[in-house]
C-alpha positions as CSV (number, residue, x, y, z in Angstrom):
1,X,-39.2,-22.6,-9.8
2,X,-38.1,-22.9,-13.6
3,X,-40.1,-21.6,-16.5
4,X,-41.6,-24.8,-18.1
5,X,-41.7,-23.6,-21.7
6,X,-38.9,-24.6,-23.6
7,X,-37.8,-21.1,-25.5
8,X,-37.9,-19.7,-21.4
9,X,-35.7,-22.7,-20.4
10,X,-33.3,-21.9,-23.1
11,X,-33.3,-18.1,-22.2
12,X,-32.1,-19.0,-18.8
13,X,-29.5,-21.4,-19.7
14,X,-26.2,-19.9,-18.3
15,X,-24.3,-19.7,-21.1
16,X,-21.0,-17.5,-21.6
17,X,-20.2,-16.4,-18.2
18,X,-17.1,-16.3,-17.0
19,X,-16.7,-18.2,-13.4
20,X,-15.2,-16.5,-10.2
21,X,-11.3,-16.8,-10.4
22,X,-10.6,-18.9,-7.0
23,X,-8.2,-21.6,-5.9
24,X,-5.5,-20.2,-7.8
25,X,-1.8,-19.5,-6.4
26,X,-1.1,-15.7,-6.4
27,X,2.1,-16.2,-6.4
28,X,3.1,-18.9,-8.8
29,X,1.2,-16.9,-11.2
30,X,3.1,-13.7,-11.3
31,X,6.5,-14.4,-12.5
32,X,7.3,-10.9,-12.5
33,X,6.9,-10.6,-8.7
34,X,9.0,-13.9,-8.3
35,X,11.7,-12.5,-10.8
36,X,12.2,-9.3,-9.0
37,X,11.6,-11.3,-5.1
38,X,15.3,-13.5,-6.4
39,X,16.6,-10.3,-8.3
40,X,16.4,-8.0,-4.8
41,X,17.5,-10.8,-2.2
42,X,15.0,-12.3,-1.1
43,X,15.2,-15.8,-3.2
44,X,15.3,-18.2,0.2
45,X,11.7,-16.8,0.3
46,X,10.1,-18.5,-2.9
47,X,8.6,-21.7,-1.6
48,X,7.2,-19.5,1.3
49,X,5.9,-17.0,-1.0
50,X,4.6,-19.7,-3.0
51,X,2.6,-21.4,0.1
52,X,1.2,-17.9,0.7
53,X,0.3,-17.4,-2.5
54,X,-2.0,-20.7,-2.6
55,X,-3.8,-19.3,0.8
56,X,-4.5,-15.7,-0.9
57,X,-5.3,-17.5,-4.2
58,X,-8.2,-20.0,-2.0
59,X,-12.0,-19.5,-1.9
60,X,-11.7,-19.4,1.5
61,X,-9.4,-16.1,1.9
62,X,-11.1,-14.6,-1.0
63,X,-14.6,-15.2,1.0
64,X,-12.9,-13.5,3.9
65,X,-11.7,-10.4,1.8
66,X,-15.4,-10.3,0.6
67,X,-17.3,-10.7,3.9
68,X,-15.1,-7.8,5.8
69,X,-16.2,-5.5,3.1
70,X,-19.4,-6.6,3.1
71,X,-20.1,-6.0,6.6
72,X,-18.1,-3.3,8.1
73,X,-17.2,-2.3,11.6
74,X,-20.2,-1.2,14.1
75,X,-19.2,1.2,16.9
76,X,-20.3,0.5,20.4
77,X,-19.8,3.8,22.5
78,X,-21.5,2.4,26.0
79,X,-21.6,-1.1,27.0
80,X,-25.1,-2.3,28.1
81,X,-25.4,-0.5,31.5
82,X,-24.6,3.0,29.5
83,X,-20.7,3.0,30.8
84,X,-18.3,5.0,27.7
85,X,-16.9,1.9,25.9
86,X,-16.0,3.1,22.4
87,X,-15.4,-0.2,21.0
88,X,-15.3,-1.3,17.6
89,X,-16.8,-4.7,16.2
90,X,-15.9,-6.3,13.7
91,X,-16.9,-8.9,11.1
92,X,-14.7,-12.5,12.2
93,X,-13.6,-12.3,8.6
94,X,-11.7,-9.1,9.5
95,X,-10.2,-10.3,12.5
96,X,-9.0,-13.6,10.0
97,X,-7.3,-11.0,7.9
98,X,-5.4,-9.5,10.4
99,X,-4.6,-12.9,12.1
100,X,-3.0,-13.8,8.5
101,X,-1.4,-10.4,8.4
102,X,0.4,-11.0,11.7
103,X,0.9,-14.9,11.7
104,X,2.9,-14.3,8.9
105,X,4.6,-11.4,9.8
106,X,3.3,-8.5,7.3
107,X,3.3,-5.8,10.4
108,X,6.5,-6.4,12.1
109,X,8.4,-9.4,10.3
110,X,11.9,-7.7,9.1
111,X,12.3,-6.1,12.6
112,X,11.5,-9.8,14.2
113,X,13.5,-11.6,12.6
114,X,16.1,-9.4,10.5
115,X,17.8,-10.9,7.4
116,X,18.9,-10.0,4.0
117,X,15.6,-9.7,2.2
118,X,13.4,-10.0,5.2
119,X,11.4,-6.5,3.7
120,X,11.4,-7.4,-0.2
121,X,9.9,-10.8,1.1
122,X,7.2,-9.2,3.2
123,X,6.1,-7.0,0.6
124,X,5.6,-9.7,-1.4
125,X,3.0,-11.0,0.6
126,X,2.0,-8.0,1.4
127,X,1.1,-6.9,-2.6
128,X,-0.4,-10.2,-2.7
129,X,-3.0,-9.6,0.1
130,X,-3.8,-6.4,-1.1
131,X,-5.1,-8.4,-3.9
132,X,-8.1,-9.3,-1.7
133,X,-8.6,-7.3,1.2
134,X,-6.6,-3.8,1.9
135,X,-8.3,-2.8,4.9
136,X,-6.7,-4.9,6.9
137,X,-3.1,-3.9,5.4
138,X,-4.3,0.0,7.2
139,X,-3.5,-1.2,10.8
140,X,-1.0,-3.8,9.6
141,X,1.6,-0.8,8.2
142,X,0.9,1.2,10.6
143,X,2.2,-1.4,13.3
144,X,4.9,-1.6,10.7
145,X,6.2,2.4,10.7
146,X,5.6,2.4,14.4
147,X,8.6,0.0,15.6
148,X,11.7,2.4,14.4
149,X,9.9,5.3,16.2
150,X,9.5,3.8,19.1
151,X,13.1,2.1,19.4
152,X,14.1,5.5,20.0
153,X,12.0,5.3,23.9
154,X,14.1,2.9,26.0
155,X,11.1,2.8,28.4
156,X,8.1,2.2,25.7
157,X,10.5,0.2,23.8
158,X,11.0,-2.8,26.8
159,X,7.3,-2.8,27.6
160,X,5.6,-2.9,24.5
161,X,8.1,-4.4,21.7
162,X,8.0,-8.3,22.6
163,X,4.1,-7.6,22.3
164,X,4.6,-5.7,18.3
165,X,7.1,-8.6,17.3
166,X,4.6,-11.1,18.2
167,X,3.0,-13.1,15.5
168,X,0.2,-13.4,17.3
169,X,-3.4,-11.8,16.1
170,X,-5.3,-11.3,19.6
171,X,-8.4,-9.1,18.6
172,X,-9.2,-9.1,23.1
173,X,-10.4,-5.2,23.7
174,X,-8.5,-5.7,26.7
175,X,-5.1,-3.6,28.4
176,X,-2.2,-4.3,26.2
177,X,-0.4,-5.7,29.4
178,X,-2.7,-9.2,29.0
179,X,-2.6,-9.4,25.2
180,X,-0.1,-11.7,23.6
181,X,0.4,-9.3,20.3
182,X,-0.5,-5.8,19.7
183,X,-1.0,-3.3,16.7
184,X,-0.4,0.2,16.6
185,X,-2.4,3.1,14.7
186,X,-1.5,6.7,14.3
187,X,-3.4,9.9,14.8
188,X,-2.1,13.4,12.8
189,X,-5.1,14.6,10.4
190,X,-7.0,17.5,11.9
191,X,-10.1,19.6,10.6
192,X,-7.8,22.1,9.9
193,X,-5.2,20.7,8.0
194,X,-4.2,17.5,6.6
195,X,-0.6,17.2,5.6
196,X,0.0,20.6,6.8
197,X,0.5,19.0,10.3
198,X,2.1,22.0,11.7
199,X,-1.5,23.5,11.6
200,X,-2.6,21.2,14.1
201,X,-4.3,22.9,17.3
202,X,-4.6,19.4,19.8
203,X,-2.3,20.6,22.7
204,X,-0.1,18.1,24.8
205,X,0.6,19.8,28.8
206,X,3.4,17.9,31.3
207,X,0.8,15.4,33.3
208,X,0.2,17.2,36.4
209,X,1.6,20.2,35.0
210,X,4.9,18.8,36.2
211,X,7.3,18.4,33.4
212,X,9.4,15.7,35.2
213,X,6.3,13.5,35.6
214,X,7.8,11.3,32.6
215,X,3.5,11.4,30.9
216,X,1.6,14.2,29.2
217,X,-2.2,15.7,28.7
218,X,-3.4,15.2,25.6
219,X,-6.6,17.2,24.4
220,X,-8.5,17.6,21.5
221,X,-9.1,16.0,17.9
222,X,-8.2,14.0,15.2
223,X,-10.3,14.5,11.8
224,X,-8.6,10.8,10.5
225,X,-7.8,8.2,12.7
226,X,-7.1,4.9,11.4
227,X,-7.9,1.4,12.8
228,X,-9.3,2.4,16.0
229,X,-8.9,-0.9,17.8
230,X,-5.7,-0.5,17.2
231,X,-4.1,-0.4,21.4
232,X,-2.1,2.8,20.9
233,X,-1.3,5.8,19.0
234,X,1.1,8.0,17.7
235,X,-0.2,10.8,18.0
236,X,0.9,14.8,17.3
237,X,0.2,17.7,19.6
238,X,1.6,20.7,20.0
239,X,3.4,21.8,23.6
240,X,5.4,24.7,24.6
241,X,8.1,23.6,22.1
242,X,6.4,23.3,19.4
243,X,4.4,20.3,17.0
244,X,5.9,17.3,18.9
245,X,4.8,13.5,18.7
246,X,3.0,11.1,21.4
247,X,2.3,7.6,22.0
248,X,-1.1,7.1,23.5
249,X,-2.3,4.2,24.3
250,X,-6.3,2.6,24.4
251,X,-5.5,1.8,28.5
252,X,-3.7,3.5,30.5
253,X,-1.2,1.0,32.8
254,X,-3.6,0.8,35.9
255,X,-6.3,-0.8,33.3
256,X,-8.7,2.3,32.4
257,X,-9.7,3.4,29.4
258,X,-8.0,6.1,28.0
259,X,-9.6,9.5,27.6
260,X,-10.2,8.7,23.6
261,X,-13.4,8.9,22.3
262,X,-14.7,8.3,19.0
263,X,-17.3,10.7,17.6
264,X,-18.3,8.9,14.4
265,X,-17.2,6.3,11.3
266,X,-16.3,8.1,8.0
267,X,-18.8,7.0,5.6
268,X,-15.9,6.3,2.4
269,X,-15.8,5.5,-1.0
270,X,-13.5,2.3,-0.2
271,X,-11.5,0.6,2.4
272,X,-15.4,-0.3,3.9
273,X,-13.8,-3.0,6.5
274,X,-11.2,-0.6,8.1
275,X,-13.2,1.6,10.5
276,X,-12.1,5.7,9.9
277,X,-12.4,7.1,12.8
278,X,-13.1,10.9,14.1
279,X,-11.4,11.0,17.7
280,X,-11.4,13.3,20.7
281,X,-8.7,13.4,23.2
282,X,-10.0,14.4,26.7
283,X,-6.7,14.8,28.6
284,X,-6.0,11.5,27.2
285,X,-2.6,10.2,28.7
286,X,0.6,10.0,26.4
287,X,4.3,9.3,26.5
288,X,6.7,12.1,24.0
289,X,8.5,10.1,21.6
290,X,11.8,11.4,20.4
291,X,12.4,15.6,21.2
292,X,9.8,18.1,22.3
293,X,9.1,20.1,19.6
294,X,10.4,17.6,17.1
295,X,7.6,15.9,16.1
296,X,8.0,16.3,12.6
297,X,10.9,14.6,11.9
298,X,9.4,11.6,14.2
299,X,6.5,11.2,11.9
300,X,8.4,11.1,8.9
301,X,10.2,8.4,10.0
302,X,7.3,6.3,10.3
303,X,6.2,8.1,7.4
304,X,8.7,6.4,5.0
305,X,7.6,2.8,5.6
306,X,3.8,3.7,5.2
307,X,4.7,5.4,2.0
308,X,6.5,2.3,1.2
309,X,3.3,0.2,2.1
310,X,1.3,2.9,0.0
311,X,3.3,1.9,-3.1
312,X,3.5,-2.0,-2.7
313,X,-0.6,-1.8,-1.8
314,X,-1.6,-0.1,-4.9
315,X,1.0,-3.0,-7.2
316,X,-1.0,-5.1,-5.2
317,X,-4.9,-3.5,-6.2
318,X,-3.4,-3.3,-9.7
319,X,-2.3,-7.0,-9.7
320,X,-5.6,-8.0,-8.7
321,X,-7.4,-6.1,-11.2
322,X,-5.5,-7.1,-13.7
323,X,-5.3,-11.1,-12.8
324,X,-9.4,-10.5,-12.6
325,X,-9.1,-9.2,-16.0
326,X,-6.7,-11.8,-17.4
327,X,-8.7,-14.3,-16.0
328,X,-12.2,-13.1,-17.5
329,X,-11.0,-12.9,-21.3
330,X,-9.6,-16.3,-21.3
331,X,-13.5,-17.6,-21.0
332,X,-15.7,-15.1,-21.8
333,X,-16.1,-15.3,-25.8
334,X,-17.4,-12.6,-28.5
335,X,-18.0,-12.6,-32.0
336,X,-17.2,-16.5,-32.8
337,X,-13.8,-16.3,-30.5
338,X,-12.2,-15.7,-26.7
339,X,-11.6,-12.6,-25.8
340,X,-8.2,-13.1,-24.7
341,X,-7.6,-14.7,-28.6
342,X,-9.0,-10.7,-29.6
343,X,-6.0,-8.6,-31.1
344,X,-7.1,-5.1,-29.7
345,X,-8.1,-7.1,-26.2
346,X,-4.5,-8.4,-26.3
347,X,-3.2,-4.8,-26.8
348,X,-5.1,-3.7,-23.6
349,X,-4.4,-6.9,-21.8
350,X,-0.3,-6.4,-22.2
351,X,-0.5,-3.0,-21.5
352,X,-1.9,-3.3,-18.4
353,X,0.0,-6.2,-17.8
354,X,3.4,-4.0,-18.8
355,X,2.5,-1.2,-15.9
356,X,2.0,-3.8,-13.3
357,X,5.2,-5.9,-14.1
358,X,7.1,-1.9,-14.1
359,X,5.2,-0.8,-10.3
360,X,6.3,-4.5,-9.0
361,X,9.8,-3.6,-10.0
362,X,10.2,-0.7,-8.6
363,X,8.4,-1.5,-5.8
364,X,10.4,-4.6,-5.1
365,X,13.7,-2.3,-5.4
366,X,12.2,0.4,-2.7
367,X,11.7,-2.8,-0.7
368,X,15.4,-4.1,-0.8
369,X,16.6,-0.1,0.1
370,X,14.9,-1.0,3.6
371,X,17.2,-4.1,4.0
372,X,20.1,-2.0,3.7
373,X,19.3,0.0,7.0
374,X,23.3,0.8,7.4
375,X,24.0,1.5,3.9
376,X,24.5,5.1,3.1
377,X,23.7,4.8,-0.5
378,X,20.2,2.3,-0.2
379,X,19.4,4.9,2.6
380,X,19.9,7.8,0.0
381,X,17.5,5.9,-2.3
382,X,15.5,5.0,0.1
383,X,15.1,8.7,0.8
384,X,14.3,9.8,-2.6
385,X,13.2,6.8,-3.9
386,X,10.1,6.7,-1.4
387,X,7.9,9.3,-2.6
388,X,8.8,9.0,-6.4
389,X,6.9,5.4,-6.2
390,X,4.5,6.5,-3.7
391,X,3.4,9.1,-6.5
392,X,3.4,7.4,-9.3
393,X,2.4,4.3,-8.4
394,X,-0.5,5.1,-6.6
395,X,-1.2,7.6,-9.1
396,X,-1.3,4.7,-12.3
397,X,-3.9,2.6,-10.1
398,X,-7.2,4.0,-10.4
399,X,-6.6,4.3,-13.9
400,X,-5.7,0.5,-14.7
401,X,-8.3,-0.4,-12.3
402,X,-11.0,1.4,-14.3
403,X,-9.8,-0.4,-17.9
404,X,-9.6,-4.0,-15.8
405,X,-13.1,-2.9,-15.0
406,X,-14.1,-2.2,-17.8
407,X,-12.7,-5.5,-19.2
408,X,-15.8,-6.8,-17.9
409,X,-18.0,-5.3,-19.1
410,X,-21.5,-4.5,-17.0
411,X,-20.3,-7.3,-15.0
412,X,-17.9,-5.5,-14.0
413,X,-20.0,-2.8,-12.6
414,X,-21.9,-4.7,-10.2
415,X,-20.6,-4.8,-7.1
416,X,-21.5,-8.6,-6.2
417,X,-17.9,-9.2,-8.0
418,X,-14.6,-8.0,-7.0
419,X,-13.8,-5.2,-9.3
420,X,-16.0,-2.0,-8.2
421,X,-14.1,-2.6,-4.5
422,X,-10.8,-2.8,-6.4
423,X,-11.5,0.2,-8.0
424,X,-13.3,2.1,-4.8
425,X,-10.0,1.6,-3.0
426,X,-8.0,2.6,-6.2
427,X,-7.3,6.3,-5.2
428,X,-6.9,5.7,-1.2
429,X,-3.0,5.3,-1.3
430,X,-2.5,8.5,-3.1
431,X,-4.3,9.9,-0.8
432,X,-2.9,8.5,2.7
433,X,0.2,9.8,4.1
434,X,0.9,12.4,1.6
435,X,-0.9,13.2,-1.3
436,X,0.6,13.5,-4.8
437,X,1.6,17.3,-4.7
438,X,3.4,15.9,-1.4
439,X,5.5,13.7,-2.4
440,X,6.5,15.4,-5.8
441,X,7.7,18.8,-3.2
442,X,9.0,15.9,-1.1
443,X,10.9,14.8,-3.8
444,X,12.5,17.6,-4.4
445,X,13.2,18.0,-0.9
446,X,15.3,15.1,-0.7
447,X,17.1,16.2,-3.6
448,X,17.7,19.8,-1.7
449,X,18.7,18.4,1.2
450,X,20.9,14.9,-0.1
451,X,22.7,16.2,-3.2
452,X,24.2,13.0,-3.1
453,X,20.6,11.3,-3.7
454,X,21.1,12.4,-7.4
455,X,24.4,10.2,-7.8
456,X,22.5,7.4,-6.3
457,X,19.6,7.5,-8.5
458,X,22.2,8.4,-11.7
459,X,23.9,5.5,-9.9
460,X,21.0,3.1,-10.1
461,X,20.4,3.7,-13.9
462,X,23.7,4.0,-15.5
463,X,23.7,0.2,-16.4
464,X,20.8,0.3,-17.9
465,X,22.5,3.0,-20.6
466,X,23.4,2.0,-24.0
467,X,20.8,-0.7,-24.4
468,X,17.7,1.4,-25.8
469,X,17.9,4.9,-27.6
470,X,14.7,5.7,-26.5
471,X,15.6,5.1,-22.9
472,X,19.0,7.0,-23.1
473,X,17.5,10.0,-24.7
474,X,14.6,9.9,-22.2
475,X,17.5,9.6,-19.1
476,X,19.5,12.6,-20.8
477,X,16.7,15.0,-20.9
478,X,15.7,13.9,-17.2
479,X,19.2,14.9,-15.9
480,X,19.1,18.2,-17.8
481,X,15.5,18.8,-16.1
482,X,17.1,17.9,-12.4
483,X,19.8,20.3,-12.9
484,X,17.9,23.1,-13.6
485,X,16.9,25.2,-10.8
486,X,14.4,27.4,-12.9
487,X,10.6,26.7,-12.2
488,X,11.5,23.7,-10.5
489,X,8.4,23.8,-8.1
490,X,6.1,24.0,-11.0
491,X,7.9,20.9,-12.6
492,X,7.6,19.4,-9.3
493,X,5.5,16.6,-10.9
494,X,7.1,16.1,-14.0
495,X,10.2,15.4,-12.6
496,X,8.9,12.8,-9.9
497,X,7.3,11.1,-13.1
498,X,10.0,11.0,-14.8
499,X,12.2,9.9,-12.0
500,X,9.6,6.8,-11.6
501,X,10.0,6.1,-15.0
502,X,13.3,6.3,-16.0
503,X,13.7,3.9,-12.8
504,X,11.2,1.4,-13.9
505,X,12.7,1.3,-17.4
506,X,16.2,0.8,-15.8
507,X,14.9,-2.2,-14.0
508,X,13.2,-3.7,-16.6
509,X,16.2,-3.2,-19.1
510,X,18.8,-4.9,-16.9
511,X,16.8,-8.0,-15.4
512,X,13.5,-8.7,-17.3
513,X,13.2,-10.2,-21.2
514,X,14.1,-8.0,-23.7
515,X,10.2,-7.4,-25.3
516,X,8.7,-6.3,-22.0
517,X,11.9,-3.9,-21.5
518,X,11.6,-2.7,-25.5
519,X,7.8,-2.4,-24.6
520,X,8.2,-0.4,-21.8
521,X,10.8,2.3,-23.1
522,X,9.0,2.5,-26.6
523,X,5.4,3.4,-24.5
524,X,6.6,4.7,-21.7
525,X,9.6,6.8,-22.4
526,X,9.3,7.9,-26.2
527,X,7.8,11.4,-27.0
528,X,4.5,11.6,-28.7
529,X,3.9,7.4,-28.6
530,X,2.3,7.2,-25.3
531,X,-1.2,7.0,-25.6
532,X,-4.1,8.8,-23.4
533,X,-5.4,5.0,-22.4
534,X,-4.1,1.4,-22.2
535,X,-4.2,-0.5,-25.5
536,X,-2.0,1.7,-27.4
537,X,1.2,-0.5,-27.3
538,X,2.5,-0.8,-31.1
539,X,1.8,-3.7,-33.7
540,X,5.3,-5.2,-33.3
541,X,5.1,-5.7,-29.5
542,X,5.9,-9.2,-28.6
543,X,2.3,-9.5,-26.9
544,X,2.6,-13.0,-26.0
545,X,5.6,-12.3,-24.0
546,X,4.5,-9.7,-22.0
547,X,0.7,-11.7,-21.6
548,X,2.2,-15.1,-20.8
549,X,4.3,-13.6,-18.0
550,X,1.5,-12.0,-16.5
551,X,-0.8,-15.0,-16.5
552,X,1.4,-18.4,-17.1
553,X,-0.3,-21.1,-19.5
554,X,-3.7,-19.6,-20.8
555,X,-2.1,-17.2,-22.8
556,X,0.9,-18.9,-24.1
């Protein structure tokens, strides 16, 4: 019931609110991400893109990213007459996700239907989802990393591959045999160690003890295991040969349950829809993929497209936070005037809006490396190239998300809106599969092991010299710091960093307007400018260039 008295009416007059951003296109709004979709080969994609964007952009998806957050998975370990079911239920909001996820090919698209561009397209859609539900996108990349693994196992390969290449979502806890599609999770993270993966203790013996039998024995536990629904695993465990890698499914083919048993849901910060599992294996029954004893090298080839999906998800978080942001100052007013109309608001607006145009670039490069699958040099950047984004792009995101947050205001702080799940799922990609300190030793790895990455990546830049001092005295004193053994373990992470940025500035300089490139380089890559939070861009910035781009017409 209302107040009746008039000053009390007037007090709960809603006035100065901003309204939910909804029924906008995702796509058609980020003309970076459709500049850099044409610029890396994948312009037959726009007016797909552009349709998906109108579906992510709808009230309807964004109620389904809400409602699979808001009501996470509940675990169901015995059916009804107390037989062992360990099955997961979900919200039917979730199971929409993933439907959308595989309809449109964001798991195994590029591998179904192979073209120039097919990845750069998919991770467009893919950072575009991740702009309102990134749970989903867990069991989704995973599917993704699997299918190059398992091409290597002839036998695995004919049974279950028609099933991954599917675009068909079928949620059925039922024996992969009568399912029409299929996802595929991954098991490696023990108690004992998490990328140190040689430290794991689960032990794989020949099924039958008979080493000829074709299956293995797998027993014991996985700290992490993502998207348990998921109908198999890889899975590591170590055999007489040393760490080696398995693919386990949920049934085994006379239609039992596998030997997996899930001891408990993480409780997480984030990712709330996607259900983190702790798993047993008792005896469970697996097939080796690639050599005995080789496991590591099997996981780091799945590894490389997760990493990839680690950097294009958190460009994705970031978009969103910063198209919440963008969308908030253009209606919420303060002292007599928008806040978007605000000079120091503008200054934080483009700066954000600067970092996210730079990780799409570079994410949308990384992207166009895995169309190249025969190149040698896109494989050499692929190589390198991986971790450097992973790193820094995941490693930007929690700190953009925070200012888009803060944007807001208290608002902002509540989680009936969007932003505190943006921000709780912030610092998961630079977490998962390879933490920062990884990637940077990874990094140099690559570099170690692929002298010829260097030219690739000096390759890469070179046309981008000669255009900005800042930007060739920045690449200069990179290429001294790479050649330089001394300490280089130390420098692990500024090198990476600097890597990532001399990349992004490359980019920007050869194929986006000249402000957002002079932007960049005098922020990014000038000594002593960059400051310790966003807003700190200089008086001369062309803000409505870089503000317009990020958020056509309101801020022309």
């Amino acid at each position: 019931m209302q107040p009746s008295h008039p000053l009390l009416t007037a007090t709960h007059e809603v006035l100065n609110q901003a309204r939910a951003l909804e029924n906008y296109n995702a796509y058609a709004n980020n003309r970076p991400l459709q500049e850099a979709v044409e610029q890396q080969g994948a312009g037959w994609a726009q007016d797909w893109l552009t349709a998906r964007g109108a579906e992510v952009g709808s009230s309807e998806w964004i109620e389904h990213g809400r409602l699979a957050n808001a009501y996470p998975p509940v675990l169901k370990l015995f059916d009804r007459y107390g037989n062992r079911r360990d099955e997961v239920e979900f919200h039917p909001s979730w199971h929409e996700c993933l439907g959308w996820l595989k309809r449109h090919g964001c798991d195994t698209g590029p591998w179904a239907e192979p073209k120039p561009g097919a990845h750069v397209a998919r991770a467009a859609a893919f950072v575009m989802f991740a702009e309102i539900e990134c749970g989903s996108l867990c069991p989704t990349t995973m599917t993704y990393g699997a299918v190059p693994a398992l091409r290597h196992v002839p036998e695995l390969a004919r049974e279950w591959m028609p099933r991954l290449l599917s675009r068909d979502y079928d949620r059925r806890f039922i024996p992969a045999g009568q399912k029409t599609g299929v996802l595929i999770g991954m098991g490696l993270t023990e108690k004992q160690g998490g990328s140190d993966v040689r430290a794991n203790t689960t032990r794989a013996e020949p099924n039958g003890g008979d080493a000829n039998s074709g299956t293995w024995r797998i027993t014991g536990h996985k700290w992490f295991l993502s998207a348990p629904m998921c109908d198999a695993f890889l899975v590591t465990a170590q055999t007489a040969k040393g760490l080696s890698c398995f693919f386990v499914p949920r049934w085994t083919p006379d239609e039992r349950l596998n030997e997996m048993r899930i001891q408990r849901f993480k409780d997480k910060l984030g990712d709330r829809s996607n259900a983190g599992t702790e798993m047993e294996f008792w005896g469970s029954l697996g097939w080796l993929v690639g050599e005995e004893g080789r496991g590591i090298p099997t996981v780091l080839e799945m590894g490389v497209y997760t990493r990839l999906d680690c950097a294009i998800g958190s460009t994705g978080i970031m978009r969103g936070a910063l198209s919440q942001a963008m969308h908030h100052t253009s209606l919420r007013s303060a002292f007599g005037k928008l806040l978007k109309d605000q000079s120091l608001m503008r200054n934080v607006l483009a700066d954000m809006a600067l970092e996210v145009e730079a990780a799409t670039a570079l994410s949308m490069r990384l992207a166009r490396a895995f169309d190249a699958q025969t190149d040698e040099a896109e494989s050499l950047l692929r190589r390198i190239l991986t971790p450097v984004a992973k790193y820094w792009i995941c490693k930007r995101c929690p700190a953009l998300v925070a200012e888009a947050m803060e944007v807001h205001g208290g608002n902002g702080y509540v989680d009936e809106g969007p932003m505190p799940r943006l921000f709780k799922q912030s610092p998961l990609n630079s977490i998962w599969e390879g933490s920062g300190n990884v990637m940077c030793l990874d990094t140099l790895r690559a570099m170690a092991r692929h002298p010829k990455s260097i030219e690739v990546l000096t390759a890469e830049i070179t046309p981008a010299l000669g255009r900005n001092r800042g930007f060739d005295a920045f690449v200069g004193a990179l290429q001294k710091g790479l050649s330089s053994p001394q300490d280089i373990e130390i420098r692990a992470r500024e090198l990476t960093q600097g890597i990532a940025l001399a990349m992004q500035g490359a980019l920007l300089l050869r194929h986006a307007p000249a402000p957002v490139a002079e932007a960049f380089c005098a922020s990014r890559l000038t000594p002593n400018h960059w400051g310790a939070s966003f807003g700190t861009l200089a008086a001369n910035t062309d803000f409505a260039t870089l503000l317009t781009r990020a958020w056509p017409g309101e801020y022309a």
